[in-house]
VEXDREN-2710 file (C-alpha; in Angstrom, 1 decimal):
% VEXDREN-2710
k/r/px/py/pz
1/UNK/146.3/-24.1/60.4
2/UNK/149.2/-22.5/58.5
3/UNK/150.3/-22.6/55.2
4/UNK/153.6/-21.9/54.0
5/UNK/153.2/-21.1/50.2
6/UNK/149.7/-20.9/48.4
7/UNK/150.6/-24.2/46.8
8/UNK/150.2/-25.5/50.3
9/UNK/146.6/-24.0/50.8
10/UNK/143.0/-26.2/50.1
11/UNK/141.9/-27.5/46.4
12/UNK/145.4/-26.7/45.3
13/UNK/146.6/-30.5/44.2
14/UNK/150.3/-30.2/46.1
15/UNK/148.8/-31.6/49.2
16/UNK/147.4/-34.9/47.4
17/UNK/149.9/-35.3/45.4
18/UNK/150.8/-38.4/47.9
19/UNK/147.3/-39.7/48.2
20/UNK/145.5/-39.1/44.7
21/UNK/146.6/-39.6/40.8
22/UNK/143.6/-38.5/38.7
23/UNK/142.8/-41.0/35.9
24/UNK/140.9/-40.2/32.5
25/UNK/137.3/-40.7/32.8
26/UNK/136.2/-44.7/32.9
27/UNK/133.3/-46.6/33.8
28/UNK/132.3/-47.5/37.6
29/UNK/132.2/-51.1/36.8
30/UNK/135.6/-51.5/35.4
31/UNK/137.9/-51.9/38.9
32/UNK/136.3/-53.1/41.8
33/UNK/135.5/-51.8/45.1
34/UNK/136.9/-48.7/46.4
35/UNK/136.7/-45.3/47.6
36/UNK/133.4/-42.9/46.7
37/UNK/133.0/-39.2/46.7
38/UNK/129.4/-39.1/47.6
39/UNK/128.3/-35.1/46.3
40/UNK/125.4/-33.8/47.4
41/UNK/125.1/-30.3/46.6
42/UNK/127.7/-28.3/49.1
43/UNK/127.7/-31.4/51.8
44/UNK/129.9/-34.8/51.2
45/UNK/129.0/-37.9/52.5
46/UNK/131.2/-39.5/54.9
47/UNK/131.9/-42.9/57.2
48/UNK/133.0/-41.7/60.8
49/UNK/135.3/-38.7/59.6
50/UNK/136.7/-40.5/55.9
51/UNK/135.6/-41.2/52.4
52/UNK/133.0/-44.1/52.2
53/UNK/134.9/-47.2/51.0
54/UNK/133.7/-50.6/49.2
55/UNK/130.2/-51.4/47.3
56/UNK/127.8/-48.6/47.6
57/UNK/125.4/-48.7/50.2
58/UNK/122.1/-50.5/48.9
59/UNK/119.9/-47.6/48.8
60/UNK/122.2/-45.7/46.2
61/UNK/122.5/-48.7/43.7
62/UNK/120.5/-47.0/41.0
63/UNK/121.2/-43.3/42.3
64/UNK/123.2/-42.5/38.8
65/UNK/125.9/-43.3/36.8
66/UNK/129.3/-43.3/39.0
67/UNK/132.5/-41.8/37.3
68/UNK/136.0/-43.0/38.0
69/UNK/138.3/-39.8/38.1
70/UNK/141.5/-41.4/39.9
71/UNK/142.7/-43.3/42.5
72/UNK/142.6/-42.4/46.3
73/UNK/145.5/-44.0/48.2
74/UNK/146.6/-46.8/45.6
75/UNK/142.3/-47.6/45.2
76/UNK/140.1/-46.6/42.8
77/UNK/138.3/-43.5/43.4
78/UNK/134.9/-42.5/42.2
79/UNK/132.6/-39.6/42.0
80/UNK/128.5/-39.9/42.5
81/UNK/126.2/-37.2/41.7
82/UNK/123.3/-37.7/44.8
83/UNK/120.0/-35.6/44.4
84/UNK/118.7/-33.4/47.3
85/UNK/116.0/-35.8/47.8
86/UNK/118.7/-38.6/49.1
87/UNK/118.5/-39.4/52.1
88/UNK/121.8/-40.1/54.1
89/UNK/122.0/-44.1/54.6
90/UNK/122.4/-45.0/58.0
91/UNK/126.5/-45.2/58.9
92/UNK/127.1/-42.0/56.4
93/UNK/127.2/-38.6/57.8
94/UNK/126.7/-36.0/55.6
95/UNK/129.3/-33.1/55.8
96/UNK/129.4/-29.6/54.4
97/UNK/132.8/-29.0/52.5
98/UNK/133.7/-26.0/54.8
99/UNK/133.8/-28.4/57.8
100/UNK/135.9/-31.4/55.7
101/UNK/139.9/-31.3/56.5
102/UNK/142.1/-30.1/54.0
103/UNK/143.0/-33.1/52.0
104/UNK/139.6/-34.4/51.7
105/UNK/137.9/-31.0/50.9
106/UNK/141.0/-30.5/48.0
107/UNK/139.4/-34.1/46.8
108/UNK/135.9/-32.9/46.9
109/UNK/136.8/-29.7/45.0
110/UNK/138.6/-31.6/42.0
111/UNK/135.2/-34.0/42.2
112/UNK/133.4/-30.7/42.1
113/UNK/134.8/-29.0/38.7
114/UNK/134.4/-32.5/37.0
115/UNK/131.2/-32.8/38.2
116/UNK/130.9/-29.2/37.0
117/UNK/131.7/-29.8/33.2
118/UNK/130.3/-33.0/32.6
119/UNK/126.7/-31.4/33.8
120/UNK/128.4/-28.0/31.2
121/UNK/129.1/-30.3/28.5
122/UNK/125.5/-32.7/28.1
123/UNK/125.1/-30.1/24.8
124/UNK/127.2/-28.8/22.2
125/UNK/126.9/-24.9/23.1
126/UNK/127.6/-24.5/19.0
127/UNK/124.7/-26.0/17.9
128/UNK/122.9/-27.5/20.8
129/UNK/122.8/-31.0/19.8
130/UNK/122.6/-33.4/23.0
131/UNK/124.8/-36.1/21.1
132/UNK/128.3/-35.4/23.2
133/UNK/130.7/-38.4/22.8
134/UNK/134.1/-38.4/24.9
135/UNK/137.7/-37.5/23.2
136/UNK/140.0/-40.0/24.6
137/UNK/142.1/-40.0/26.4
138/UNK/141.1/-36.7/28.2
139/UNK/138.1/-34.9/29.5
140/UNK/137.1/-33.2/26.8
141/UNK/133.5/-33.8/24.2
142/UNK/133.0/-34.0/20.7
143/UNK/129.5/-32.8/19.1
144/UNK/127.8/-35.6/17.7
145/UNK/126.1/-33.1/15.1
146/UNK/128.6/-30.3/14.1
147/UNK/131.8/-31.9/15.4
148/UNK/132.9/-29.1/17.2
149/UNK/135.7/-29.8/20.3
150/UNK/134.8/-28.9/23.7
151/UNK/136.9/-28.6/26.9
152/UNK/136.8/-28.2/30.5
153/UNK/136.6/-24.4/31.2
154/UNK/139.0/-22.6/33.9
155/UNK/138.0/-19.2/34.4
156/UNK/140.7/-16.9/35.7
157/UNK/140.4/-14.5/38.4
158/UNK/142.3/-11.4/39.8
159/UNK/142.3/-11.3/43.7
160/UNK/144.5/-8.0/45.1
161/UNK/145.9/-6.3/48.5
162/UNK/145.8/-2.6/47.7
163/UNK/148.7/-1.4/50.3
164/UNK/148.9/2.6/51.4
165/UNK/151.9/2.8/54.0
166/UNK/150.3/1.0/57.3
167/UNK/147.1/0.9/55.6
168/UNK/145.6/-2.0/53.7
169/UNK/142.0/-2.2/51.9
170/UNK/139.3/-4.4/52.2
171/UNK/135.7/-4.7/50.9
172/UNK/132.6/-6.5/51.7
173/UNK/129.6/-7.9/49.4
174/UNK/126.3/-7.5/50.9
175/UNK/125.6/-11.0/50.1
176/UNK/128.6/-12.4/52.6
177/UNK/128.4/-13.2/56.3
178/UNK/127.9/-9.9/58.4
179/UNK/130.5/-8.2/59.5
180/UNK/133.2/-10.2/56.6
181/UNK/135.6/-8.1/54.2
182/UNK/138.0/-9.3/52.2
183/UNK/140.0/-8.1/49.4
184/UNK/139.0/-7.0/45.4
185/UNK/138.6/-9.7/42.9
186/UNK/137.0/-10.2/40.0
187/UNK/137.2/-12.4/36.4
188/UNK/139.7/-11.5/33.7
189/UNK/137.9/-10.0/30.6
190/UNK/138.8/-10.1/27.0
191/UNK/142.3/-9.0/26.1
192/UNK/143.4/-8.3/29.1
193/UNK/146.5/-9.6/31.1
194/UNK/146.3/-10.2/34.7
195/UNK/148.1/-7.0/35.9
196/UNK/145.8/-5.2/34.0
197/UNK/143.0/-7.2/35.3
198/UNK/143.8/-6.1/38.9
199/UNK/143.9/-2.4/37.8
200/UNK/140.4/-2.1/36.3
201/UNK/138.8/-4.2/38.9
202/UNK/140.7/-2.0/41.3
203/UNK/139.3/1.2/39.5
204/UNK/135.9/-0.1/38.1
205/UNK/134.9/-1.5/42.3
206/UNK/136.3/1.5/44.6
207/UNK/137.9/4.3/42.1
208/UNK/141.2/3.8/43.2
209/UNK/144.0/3.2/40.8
210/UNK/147.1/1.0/41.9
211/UNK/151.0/0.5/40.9
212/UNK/153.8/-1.7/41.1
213/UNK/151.2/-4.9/40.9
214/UNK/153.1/-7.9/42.5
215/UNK/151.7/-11.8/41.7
216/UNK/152.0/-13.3/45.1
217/UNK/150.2/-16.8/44.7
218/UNK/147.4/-18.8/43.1
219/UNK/144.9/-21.3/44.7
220/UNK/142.2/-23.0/42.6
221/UNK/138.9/-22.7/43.6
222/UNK/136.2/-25.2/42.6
223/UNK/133.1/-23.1/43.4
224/UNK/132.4/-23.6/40.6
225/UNK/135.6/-23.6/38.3
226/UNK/138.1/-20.2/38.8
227/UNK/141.8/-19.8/39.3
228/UNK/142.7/-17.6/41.8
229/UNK/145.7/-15.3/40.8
230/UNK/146.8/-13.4/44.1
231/UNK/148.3/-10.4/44.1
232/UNK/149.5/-6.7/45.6
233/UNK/149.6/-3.6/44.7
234/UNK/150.2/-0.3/46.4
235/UNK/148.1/2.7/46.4
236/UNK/148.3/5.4/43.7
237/UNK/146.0/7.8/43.7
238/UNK/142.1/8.2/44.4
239/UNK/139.3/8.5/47.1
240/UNK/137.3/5.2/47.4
241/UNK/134.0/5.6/45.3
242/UNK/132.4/1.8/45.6
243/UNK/130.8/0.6/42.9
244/UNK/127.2/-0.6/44.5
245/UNK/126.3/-3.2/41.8
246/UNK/129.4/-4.8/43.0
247/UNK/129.9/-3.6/47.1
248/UNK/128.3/-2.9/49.6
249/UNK/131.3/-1.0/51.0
250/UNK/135.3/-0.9/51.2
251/UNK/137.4/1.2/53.7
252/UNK/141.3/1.4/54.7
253/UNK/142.3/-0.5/57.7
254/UNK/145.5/-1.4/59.5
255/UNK/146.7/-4.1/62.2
256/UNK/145.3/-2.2/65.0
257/UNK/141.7/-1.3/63.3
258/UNK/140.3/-4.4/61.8
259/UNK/137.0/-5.8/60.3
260/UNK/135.0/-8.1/62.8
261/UNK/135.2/-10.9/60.6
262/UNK/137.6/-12.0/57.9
263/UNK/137.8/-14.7/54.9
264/UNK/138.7/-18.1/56.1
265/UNK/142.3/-19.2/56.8
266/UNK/142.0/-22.0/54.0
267/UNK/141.6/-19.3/51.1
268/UNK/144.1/-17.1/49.3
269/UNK/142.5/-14.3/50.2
270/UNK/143.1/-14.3/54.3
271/UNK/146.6/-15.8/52.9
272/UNK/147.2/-12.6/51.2
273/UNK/146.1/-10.6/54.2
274/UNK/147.9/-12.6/57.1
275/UNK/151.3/-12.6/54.8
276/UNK/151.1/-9.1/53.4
277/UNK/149.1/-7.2/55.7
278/UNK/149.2/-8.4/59.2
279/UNK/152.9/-9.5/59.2
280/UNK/155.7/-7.3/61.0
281/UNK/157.7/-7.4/57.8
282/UNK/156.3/-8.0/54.8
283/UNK/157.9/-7.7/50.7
END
């Protein structure tokens, strides 16, 4: 699969935009039959390939409340919260998100943040009180006791290609798949702006500093709520030093010498790489 632009890749919204308007928050009974994003934890529950359509199946009548996010090709579209000790009903199939196709995985990740803050937002983090009503017409909560305002949280992230002539870095986590780099990241921290994000990650995770820091791209990614903020940057001056709270190791390579394994094409990160690292010609 290729993807032009970022806006093109996974959980970005551009490639629903046909197929899904999201809706304020509602109750399950107020439309009808239609589609259902059936989450549980990492895996979606499917009929033969596609999003399970009309009245749930009997076993998950009283699995939870239901939330109606949008609509899903012209239907209503609702989101389920399912337990790990739910069993699959017979005609479901349940799928992990990294095997679901783009458009459907891009569904499951907005399902994923909302599910995200509404299990965030059962308590005021203020004052702790449980009594959380909604703010129409949007997502957001108001505390019941101090009347404080809450809203979904976004968390920004930094994600960089640190480029030395022909050569390009990459790290690895110890907790990823053997044998997988991919590139520096990290969250943006108080007063900082993204360019100087990228430098102190940079600095704080392998001891290099960087210049003439280039935004390439964004992609958002539900796991559980960031923005992705792409970027690259080109060597300054250092010797790699990796920080071993954070790596487990980073090293220079080029076309000819790479990793074994890389991030997945659907992510910004092997974006990044394929379009400013691997390319004949690259900006």
């Amino acid at each position: 699969m290729s993807y032009p632009e970022t806006v093109n890749l996974p959980f970005n919204g551009e490639i629903i935009r046909t197929r899904f308007t999201q809706l304020k928050p509602d109750s399950v009974s107020a439309d009808g039959p239609g589609y259902w994003v059936l989450l549980q934890g990492d895996t979606l529950w499917l009929r033969e390939g596609d999003l399970h359509r009309g009245e749930l199946p009997e076993p998950l009548a009283d699995a939870g409340k239901a939330l109606r996010f949008g609509e899903w090709d012209g239907a209503p579209v609702r989101l389920l919260s399912l337990s790990k000790s739910d069993e699959v009903p017979q005609g479901l199939q349940a799928v992990p998100w990294t095997e679901l196709p783009d458009q459907i995985a891009t569904l499951y990740g907005v399902a994923r943040q909302i599910l995200y803050w509404e299990k965030l937002s059962r308590h005021c983090s203020r004052c702790g009180s449980g009594e959380m009503t909604r703010i129409a017409p949007t997502w957001g909560k108001r505390c019941g006791g101090c009347g404080h305002e809450h809203y979904p949280h976004i968390h920004p992230c930094v994600i960089v290609l640190i480029r030395r002539g022909e050569e390009f870095l990459l790290a690895r986590k110890p907790e990823w798949a053997a044998g997988r780099y991919s590139l520096v990241a990290g969250f943006v921290d108080f007063g900082e702006s993204l360019e100087e994000c990228v430098a102190r990650e940079v600095f704080e995770e392998t001891g290099l500093t960087v210049q003439n820091v280039r935004y390439v791209g964004s992609q958002n990614w539900p796991f559980p709520s960031q923005l992705m903020a792409g970027f690259v940057a080109d060597y300054r001056s250092g010797e790699i030093a990796v920080e071993e709270d954070e790596l487990e190791d980073a090293q220079w390579f080029t076309k000819e010498r790479m990793p074994p394994a890389l991030p997945p094409k659907r992510s910004i990160a092997r974006w990044i790489i394929d379009n400013f690292a691997l390319k004949d010609t690259v900006s």
